[in-house]
C-alpha positions as CSV (number, residue, x, y, z in Angstrom):
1,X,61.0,47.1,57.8
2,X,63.3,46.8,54.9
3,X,64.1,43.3,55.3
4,X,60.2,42.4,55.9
5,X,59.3,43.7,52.7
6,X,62.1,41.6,50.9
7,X,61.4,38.4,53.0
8,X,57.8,38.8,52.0
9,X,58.3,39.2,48.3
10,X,60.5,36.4,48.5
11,X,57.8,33.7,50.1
12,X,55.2,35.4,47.2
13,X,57.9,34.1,44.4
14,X,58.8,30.8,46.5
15,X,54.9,30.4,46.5
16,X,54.5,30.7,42.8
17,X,56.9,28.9,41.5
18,X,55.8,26.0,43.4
19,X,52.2,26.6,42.3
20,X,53.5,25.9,38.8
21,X,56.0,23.6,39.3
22,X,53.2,20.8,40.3
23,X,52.7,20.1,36.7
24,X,54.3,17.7,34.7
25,X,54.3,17.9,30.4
26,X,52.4,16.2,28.5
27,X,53.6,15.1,25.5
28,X,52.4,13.3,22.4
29,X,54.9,10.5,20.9
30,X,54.3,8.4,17.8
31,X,55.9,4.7,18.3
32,X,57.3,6.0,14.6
33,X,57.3,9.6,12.7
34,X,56.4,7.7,9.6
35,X,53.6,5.5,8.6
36,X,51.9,4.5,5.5
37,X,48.7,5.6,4.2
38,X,46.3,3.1,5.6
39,X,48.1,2.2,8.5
40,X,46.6,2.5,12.3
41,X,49.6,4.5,14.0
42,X,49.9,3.7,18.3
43,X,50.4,6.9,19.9
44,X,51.6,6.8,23.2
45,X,50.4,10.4,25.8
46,X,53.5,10.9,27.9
47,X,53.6,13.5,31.3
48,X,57.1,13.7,32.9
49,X,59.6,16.4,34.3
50,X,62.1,14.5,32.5
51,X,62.7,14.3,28.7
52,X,61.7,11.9,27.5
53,X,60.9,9.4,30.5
54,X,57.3,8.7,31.4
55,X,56.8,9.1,34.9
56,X,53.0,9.1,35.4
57,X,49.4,8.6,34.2
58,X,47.8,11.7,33.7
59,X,43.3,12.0,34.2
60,X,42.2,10.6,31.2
61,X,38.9,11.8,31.9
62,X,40.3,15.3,31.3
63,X,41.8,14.5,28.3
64,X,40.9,14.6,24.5
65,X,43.0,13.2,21.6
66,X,43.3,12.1,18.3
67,X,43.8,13.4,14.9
68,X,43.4,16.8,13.6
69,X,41.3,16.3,10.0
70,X,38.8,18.5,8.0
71,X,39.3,21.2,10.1
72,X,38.2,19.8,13.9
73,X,40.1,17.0,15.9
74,X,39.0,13.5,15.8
75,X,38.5,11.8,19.0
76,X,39.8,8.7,19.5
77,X,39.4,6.1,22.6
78,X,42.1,6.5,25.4
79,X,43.5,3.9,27.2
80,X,45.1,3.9,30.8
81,X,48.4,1.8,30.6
82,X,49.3,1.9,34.3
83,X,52.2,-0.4,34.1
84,X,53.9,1.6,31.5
85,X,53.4,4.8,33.2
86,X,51.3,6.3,29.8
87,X,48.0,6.7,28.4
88,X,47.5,4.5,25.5
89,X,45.7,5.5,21.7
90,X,46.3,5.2,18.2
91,X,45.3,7.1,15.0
92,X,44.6,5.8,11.3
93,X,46.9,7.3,8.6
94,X,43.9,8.5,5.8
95,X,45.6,11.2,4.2
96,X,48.6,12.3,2.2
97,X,51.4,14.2,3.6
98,X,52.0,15.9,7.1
99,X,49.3,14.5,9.8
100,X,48.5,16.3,13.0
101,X,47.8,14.0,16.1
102,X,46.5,16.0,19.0
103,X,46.1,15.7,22.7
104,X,44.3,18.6,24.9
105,X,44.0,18.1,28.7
106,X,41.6,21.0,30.8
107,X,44.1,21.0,33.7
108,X,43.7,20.2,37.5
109,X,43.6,22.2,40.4
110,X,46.5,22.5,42.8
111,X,47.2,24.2,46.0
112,X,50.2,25.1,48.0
113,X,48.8,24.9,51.6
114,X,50.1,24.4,55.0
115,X,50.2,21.1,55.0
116,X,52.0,20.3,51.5
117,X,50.5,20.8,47.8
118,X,47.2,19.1,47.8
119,X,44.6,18.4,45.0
120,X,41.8,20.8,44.9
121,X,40.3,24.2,44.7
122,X,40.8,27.0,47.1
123,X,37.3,26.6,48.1
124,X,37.6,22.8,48.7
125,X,40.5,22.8,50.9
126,X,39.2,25.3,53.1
127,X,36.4,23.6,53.6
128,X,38.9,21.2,55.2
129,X,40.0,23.9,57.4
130,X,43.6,24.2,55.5
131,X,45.1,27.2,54.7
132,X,45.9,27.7,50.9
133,X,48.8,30.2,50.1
134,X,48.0,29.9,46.4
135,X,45.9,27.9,43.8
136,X,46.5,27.1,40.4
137,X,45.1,25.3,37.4
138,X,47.2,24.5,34.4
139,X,45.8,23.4,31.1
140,X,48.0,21.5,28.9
141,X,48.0,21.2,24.8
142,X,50.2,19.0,22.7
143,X,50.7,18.1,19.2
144,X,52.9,16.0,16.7
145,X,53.7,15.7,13.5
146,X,53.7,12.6,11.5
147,X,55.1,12.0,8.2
148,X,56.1,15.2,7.2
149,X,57.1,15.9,3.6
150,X,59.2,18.3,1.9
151,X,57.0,20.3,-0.3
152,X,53.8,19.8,1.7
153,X,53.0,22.5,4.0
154,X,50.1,20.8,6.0
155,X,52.7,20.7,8.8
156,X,51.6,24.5,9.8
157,X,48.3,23.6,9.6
158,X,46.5,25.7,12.9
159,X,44.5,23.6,14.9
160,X,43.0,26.1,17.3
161,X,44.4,25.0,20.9
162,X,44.5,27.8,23.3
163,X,48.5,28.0,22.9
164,X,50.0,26.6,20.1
165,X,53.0,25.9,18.7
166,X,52.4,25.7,14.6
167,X,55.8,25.1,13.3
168,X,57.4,27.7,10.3
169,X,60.0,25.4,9.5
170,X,58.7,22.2,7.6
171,X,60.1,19.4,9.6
172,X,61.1,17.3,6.8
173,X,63.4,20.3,5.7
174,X,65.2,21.0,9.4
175,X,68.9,20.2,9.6
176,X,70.9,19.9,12.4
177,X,73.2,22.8,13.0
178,X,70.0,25.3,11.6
179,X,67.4,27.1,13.5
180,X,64.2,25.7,13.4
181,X,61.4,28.9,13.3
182,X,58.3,28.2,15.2
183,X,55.3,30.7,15.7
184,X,53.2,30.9,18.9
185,X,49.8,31.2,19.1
186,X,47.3,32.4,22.2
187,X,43.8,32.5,21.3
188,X,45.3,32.6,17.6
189,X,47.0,35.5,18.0
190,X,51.1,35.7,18.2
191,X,52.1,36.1,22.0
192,X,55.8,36.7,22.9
193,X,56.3,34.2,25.4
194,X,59.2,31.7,26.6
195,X,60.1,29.0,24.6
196,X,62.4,25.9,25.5
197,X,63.0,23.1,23.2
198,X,64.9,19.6,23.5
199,X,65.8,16.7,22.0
200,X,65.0,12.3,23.5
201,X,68.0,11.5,25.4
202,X,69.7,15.1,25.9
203,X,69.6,14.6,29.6
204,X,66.5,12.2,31.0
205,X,68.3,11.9,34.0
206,X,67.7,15.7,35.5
207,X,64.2,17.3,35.7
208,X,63.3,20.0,33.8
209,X,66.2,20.5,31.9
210,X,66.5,21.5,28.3
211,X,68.7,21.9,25.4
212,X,67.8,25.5,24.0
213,X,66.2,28.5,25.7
214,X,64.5,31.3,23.9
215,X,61.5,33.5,23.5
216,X,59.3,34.6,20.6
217,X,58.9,38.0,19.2
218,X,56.0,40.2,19.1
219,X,54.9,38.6,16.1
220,X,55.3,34.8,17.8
221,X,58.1,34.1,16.2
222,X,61.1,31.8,17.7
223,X,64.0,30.2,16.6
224,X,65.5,26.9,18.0
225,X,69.0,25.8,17.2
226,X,68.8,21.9,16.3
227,X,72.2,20.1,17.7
228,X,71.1,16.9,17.2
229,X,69.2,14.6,15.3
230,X,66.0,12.9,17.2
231,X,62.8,13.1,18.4
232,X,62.2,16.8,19.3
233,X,60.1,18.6,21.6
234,X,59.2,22.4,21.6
235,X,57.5,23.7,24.7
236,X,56.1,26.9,25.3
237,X,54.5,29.1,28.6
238,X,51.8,31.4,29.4
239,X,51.8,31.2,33.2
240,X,49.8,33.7,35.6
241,X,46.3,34.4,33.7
242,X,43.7,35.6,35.9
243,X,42.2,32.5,37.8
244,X,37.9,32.5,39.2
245,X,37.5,33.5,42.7
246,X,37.2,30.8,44.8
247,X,38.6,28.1,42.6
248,X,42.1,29.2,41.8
249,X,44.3,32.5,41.5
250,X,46.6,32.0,38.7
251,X,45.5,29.9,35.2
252,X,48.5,28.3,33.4
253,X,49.0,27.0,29.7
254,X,51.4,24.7,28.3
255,X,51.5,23.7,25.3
256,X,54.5,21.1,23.4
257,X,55.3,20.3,19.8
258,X,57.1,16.8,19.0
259,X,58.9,15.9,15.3
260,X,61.5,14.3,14.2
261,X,64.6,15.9,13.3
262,X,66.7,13.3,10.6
């Protein structure tokens, strides 16, 4: 009886890892961290296991980007750029110091069923007679930082997504060989949650693999040592919020910061 109980437990983790593990990143990458007032800035949206190689298109229909301003985000038009594997924008640089550009996707539905993961609700695929094992929707939140500037803290600016990452450390200021202090955010409060970080080029040849491993305090505070200079990315995880009945049984939120680190 024993060995059921393990065996059983065991399928339930196998289950919901691969439930999560369906999503790819989505990041938000500047063609430069530095432009001059005036300037229209192309921003390319990114979603990949691997850091930093693009590897698909994401639902642009799900997604809204742009610049963070005045207190609200900006939308901008998004372009599909099949060939290159990316979804295509760009921002106008209008103010001084640190700018914010945003991207916010309300995530898809994926199931682990019998026949493979499929696209679609619990309630949709058994109306096709398959048998879902879990559900699970994961909504993503990204966020970059364009020319920062020492002395100017508009680079902690909050912008109000779900989970955010709203750096403590000004990123004209970070030095390789120091610890870069983030603070996490859910629903604007500080959540102690996982926190990975990684640097363009660190390993884009293995999937999901990162550079630093940590996780934030009760007041949302982590600490990422910088070993490189580069384009950096912060992610963090809230994984297994309640899902609706019917549509999906676990709810999970990503959320990645990108600077550079000279």
């Amino acid at each position: 009886m024993r060995r059921v109980v393990v065996l059983c437990v065991l399928l339930v983790a196998v289950v919901g890892c691969a439930a999560v593990s369906f999503a790819h990143e989505l990041i938000v990458k500047p063609s430069k961290t530095e432009a001059g007032k005036g300037e229209t800035l192309p921003i390319e949206l990114q979603s990949t296991h691997r850091f930093i190689v693009k590897e698909e298109v994401e639902n642009i229909a799900l997604i809204e980007a742009g610049v963070f301003r005045n207190g609200k985000l900006e939308k901008v038009e998004l372009k599909e750029n099949e060939p290159e594997l990316r979804i295509d924008y760009s921002v106008k640089i209008e103010d001084d110091g640190a700018v914010l550009v945003l991207a916010n996707k309300s995530g898809e539905v994926w199931s682990t069923t019998n026949e493979g993961s499929q696209a679609g609700s619990r309630k949709e695929l058994e109306a096709k007679n398959l048998k879902v094992l879990r559900a699970a929707k994961t909504d993503k939140f990204a966020k970059s930082i364009v020319n920062a500037a020492k002395g100017d803290g508009k680079f902690a600016t909050v912008t109000g997504q779900e989970l955010e990452i709203v750096p403590v450390t000004n990123p004209a200021e970070a030095k390789v060989g120091e610890y870069f202090q983030v603070k996490i955010l859910y629903k604007g409060q500080p959540a102690s949650v996982p926190v990975w970080a990684t640097y363009d080029g660190f390993a884009p040849e293995l999937q999901n693999t990162y550079a630093y491993y940590t996780e934030s305090n009760s007041e949302g505070i982590a600490k990422i040592k910088l070993t490189a200079p580069g384009f950096w990315m912060v992610r963090a995880a809230k994984d297994g919020e309640p899902g609706v009945e019917g549509e999906y049984d676990v709810r999970n939120i990503r959320s990645i910061l990108s600077f550079a680190v000279k």
